[in-house]
N, C-alpha and C positions, 0 to 999 in steps of 0.2 A: 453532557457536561454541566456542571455549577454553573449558578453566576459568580464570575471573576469575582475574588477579592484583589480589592485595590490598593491593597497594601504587599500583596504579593510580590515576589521577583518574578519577572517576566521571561522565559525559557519561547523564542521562536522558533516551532517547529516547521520546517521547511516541507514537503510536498506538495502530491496532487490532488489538494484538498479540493480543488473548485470543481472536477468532475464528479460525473455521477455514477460512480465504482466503489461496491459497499465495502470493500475488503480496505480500499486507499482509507475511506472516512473512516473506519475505526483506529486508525494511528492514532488520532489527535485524544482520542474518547481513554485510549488506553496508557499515555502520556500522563492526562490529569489526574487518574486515578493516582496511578504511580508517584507522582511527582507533589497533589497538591498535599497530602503529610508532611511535607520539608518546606511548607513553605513557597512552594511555584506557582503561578499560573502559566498555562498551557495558552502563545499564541499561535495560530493557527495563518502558515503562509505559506501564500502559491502566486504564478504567474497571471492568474485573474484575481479579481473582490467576487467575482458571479456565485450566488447562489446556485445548490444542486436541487434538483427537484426530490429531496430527502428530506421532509420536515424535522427531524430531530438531529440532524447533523451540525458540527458546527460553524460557524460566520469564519469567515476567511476573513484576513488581510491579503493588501496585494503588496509584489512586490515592488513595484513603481511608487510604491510610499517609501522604502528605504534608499538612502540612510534618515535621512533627518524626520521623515514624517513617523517612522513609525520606530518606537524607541523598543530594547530587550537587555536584558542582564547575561544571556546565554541563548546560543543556536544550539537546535538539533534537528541534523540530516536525518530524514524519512520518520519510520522505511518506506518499502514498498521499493519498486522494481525503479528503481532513478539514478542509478548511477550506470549514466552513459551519458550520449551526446547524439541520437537519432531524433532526426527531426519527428516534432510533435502534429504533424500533419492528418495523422490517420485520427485525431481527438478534435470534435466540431468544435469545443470549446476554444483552442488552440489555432482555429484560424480565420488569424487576424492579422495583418500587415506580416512584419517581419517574426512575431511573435513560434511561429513553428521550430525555427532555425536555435532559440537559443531556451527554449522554456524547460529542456531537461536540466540543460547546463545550467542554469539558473538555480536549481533544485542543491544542487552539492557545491561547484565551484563560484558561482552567486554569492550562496549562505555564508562560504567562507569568506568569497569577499567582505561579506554584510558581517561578520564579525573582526574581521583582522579590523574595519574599518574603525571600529564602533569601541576594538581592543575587551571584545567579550567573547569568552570560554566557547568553543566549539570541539560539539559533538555527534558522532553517527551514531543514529539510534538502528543498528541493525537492517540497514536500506538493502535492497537486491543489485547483485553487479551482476547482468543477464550475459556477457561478452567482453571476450581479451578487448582494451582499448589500441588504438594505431599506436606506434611506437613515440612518434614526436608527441602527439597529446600527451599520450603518458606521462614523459618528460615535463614537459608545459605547464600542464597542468595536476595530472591526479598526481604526479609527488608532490610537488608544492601544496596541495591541498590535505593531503596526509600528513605532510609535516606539522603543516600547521595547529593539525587537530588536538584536541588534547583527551581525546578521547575517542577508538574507532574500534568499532565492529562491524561484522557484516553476517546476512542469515544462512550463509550457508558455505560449504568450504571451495566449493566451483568459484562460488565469487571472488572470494579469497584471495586466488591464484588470478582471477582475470586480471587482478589490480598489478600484477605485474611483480618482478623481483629486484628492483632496482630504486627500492626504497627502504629506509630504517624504521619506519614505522610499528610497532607493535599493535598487529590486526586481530582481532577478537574472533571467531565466530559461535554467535549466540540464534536461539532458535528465534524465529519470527514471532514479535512480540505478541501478535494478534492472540497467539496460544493463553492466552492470561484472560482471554475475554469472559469468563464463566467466573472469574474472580470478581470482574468488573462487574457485571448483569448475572446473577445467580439465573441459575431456571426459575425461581421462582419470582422473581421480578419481570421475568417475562411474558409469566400469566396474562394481563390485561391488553399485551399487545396480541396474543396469540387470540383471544376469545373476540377480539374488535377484528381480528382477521375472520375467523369466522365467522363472525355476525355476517361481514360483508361481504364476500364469495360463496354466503352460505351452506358453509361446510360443518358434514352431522358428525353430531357429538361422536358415533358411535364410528368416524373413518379413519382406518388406519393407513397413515401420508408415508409418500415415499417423494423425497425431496429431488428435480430432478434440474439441472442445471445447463442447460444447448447455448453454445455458441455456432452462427455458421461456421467460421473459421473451423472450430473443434472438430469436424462431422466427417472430416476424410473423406473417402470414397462414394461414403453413404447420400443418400438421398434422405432428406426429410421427412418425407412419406415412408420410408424404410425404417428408420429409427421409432419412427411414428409406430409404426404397427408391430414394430421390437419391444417398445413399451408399453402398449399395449397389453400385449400377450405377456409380458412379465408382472405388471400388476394384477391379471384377471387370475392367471396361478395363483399368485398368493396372497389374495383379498385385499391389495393395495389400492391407494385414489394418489394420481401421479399429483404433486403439486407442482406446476411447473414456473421457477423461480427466475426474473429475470435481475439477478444480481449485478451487472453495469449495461445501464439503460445506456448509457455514453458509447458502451461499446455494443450498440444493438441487439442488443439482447433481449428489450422489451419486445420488437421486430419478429426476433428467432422465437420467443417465447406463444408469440399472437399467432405465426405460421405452423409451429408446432401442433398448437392446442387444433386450428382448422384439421391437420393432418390426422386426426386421434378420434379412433371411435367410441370407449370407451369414456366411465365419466370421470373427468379431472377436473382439477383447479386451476387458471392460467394467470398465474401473479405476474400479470406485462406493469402493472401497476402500484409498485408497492408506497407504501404510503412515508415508507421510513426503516433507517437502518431495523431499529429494534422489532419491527413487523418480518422481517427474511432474517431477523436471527431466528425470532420465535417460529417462523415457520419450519423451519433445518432444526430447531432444536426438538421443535412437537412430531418430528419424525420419526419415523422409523429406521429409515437408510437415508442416504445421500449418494447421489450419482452424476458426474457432470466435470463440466471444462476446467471449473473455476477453483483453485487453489483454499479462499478462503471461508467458498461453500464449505469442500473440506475442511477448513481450520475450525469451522464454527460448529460441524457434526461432533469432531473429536472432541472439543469443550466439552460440549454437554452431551456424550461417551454413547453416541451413537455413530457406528459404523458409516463408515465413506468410503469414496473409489473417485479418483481423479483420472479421466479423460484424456492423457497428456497430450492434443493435439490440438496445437504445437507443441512439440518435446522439450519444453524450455527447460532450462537446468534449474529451476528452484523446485519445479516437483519434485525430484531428486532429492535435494537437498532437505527438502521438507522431511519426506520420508525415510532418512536417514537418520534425522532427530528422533522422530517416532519411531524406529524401529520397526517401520510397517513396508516395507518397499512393492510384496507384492499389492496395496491398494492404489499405487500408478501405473496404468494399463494406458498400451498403445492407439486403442480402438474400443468404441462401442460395444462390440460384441462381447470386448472381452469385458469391459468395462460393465456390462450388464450380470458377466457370471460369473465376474469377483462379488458384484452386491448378490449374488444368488448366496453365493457361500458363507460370506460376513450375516447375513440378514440374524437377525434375532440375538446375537452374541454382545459381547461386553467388551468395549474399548477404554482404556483410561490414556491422558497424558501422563507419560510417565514422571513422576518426580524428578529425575534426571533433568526434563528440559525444565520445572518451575523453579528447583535450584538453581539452573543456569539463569533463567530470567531474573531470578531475586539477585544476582551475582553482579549481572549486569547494570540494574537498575541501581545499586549503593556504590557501583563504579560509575555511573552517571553523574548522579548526585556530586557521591564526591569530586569529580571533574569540574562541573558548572558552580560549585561551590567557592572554587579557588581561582578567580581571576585573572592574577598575578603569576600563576605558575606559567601562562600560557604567554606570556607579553612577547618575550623575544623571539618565540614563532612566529608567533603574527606578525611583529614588524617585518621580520625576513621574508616573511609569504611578500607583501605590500611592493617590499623592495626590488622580489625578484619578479613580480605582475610588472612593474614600472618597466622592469631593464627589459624584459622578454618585449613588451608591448614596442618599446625603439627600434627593440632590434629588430623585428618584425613589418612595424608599419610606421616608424621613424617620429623625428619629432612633431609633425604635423599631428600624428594621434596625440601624443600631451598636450598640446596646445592649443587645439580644435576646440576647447569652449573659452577662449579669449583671444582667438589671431583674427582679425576682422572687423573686432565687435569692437573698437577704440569711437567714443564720441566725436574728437575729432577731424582733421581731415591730415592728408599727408602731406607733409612740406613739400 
């Protein structure tokens, strides 16, 4: 990202910027691009201010600054996988006192609070619905929170539907913006991160990388040491050097990546340590193939139109969804094994994003725009949202909740 101009209009984009999951930090990177032509700047908000351990990422606000500390012209939800309400416990970042319980919520129905309050334009930038919501939530909240939008998309059509059919809302589904990233970072802007990577792993001009991406979670039945010696033997056939990519150090991946590389007898690269987003785009991008857990390993092969295979384990519905925009369905594989002899098959061949999904995303982005540009079109959503958070919060947890930051607190004493 730029430095702000501060003359700009300020667009708060809502996520899980403060972990360290390279797929989440390029929302914000791929917002500015988009946005700052018209005039925006891109702030960057989540549940923490913490820094990630990704030098080129960008500075978070928190959201214990809003409303009044931290001021915006316009919200936008995500993306990335936030719209739900499961506690945020399984992320070190996220636990802190009560902070687990409401840090996703905070992400979608938060932001809208943080704008109905503020009476500025809100929008979903294409965020992931991973699961049908309970029925009273839904109610509660994600209608009220849809209504109030002036603008909603989501990446994939499973999401779609999770939001339930008991709302008027008009729901977009647009491809996962991250798809745009090769518009953002050409390949050849990536040159100097890729050659500062090999300087430092010491990797010879002359190896041909196959980008390889292990989550425990992902590994099913298999042992480590099994995967281990699966990759092996798949890069010694076809003159590969595995690079092994730990793309969310948050989600242990640096861990899986360090265990891996011990397990591997052959010679590889073990990135437990990457220095920066634009260092594991350049390494996915200087590959060959791509194989692995992670969705936007995948997204960042397909940019720069080398082949991938996504791992789907866990079978979350955005892989799906993914690859239904691309057109590609058999490169989400159940398991390793297979996962290893879809990249046998792809290897050497030619992938592009189709223009189908960069039409949709330019479709998307000038419905953005136009959305966060108009104010006033939004007002009497928002006040309605405000009004009906008030009545539902009485109804619920009575008047003691409205009144709880002034019943007690009187200087005086009681006659």
């Amino acid at each position: 990202m730029t430095d702000p101009d501060t003359s700009a209009r300020r667009a708060l984009q809502f996520g899980t910027f403060d972990v360290a999951n390279y797929g989440d930090l390029l929302f914000p990177i791929v917002a500015a691009h988009r946005l700052a032509p018209h005039g925006w700047q891109v702030v960057p908000v989540s549940p923490t201010k913490q820094r990630t351990v990704f030098g080129d990422a960008p500075a978070v606000e928190s959201l214990g600054n809003l409303p009044a500390g931290l001021t915006g012209d316009a919200v936008l939800i995500g993306g990335g996988e936030i719209i739900h309400s499961w506690p945020a416990g399984f992320l070190q970042e996220y636990r802190v006192g009560d902070l687990p319980a409401w840090a996703y919520p905070s992400l979608w129905f938060g932001a809208t609070l943080a704008g109905a309050l503020s009476d500025i334009p809100v929008v979903w930038n294409a965020p992931g619905v991973p699961s049908p919501f309970p029925e009273q939530l839904r109610r509660t909240a994600v209608e009220p929170a849809l209504a109030a939008a002036d603008y909603v998309a989501v990446r994939d059509a499973p999401g779609m539907r999770f939001l339930g059919s008991g709302h008027q809302t008009d729901v977009g589904v647009v491809p996962d913006t991250i798809l745009d990233l090769a518009r953002v970072w050409p390949l050849d802007s990536l040159r100097p991160a890729f050659e500062a990577l090999a300087a430092r792993k010491d990797i010879p001009a002359e190896a041909a990388l196959m980008a390889v991406h292990v989550r425990t979670a992902g590994l099913g039945p298999l042992e480590l040491a099994d995967l281990a010696a699966m990759v092996d033997a798949f890069s010694a056939e076809r003159g590969l050097t595995p690079v092994l990519v730990a793309i969310g150090p948050s989600l242990g991946d640096a861990a899986a990546a360090r265990a891996m590389s011990d397990a591997m007898s052959r010679p590889h690269i073990c990135l437990d340590d990457p220095s920066g987003l634009r260092e594991i785009a350049a390494a996915i991008a200087y590959s060959r193939v791509y194989v692995g857990n992670s969705m936007h390993g995948y997204v960042t092969a397909h940019c720069y139109d080398r082949p991938g295979v996504i791992v789907a384990r866990p079978a979350f519905r955005k892989f799906s969804g993914l690859a239904d925009h691309l057109g590609r369905p058999d490169d989400v594989v159940s398991d390793w094994p297979d996962g290893l002899a879809r990249a046998a098959e792809t290897l050497g061949t030619s992938v592009r994003v189709p223009q189908s999904v960069f039409a949709a995303l330019d479709g998307h982005w000038e419905r953005v725009v136009a959305a966060i540009a108009d104010p006033g079109a939004g007002r009497l959503r928002r006040a309605e949202f405000l009004r009906r958070y008030v009545s539902n919060g009485l109804a619920t947890s009575g008047m003691g909740w409205l009144l709880q930051p002034v019943a007690g607190r009187s200087a005086g004493r009681a006659p």
